[in-house]
C-alpha positions, 0 to 999 in steps of 0.5 A, spaced: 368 468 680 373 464 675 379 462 680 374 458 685 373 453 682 380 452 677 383 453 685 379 447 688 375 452 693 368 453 691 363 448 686 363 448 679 357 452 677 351 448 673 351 452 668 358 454 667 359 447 665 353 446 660 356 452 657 362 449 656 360 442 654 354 445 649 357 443 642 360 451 638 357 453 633 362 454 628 364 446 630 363 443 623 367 448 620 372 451 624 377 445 624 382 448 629 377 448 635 379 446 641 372 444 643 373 439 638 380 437 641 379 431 645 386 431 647 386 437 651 380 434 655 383 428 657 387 425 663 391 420 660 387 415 657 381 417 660 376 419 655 370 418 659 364 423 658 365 426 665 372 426 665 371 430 658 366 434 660 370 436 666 376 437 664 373 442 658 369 446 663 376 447 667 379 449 660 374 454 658 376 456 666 382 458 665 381 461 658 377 466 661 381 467 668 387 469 663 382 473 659 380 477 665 387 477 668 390 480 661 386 485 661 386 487 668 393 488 666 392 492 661 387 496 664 393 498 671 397 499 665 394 505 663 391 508 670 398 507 672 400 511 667 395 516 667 396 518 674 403 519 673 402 524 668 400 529 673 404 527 679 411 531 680 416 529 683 415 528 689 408 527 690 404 521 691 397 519 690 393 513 694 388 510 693 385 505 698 378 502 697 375 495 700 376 493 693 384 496 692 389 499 694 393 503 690 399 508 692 404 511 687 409 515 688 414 520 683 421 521 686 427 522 682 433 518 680 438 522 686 433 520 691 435 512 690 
């Protein structure tokens, strides 16, 4: 997965790092690339090919952990409330898988 390696907890897959470190295509043209953006990549004064390799592929990382946990958000959101249109008050709905548990519940406003 993504967050094993951004947590320090499993190895960096070869090939998520020759990914990350292969020049975009859109290099010579797009200026704003954070690709080409050697700061970003850094650590501190250290601008060695490994560190930016690194760093880069680090980088990429979170760009895509951010990516799936927005859109996990996003798709709760939705399930949510769509699971909620159909339950009256006082009526529940559980889900409870090896992958997720999910349990909403309908009350009213007098119940709190």
């Amino acid at each position: 997965g993504v967050n094993g390696p951004l947590q320090g907890r499993t190895e960096v897959l070869d090939l998520d790092s020759s990914r990350a470190n292969v020049i975009s295509t859109d290099y010579d043209t797009d200026l704003e690339s954070a690709w080409s953006n050697l700061n970003l990549f850094s650590d501190g004064n250290d601008f060695s090919t490994a560190t930016i390799e690194k760093n880069r592929n680090i980088y990429y990382q979170k760009q895509l952990a951010n990516q799936i946990n927005s859109q996990v958000t996003e798709m709760i959101s939705l399930l949510t409330s769509s699971l909620n249109i159909h339950l009256n008050i006082g009526q529940s709905s559980l889900m409870n898988t090896s992958q997720s548990f999910v349990s909403l519940e309908t009350i009213s406003i007098k119940s709190l």
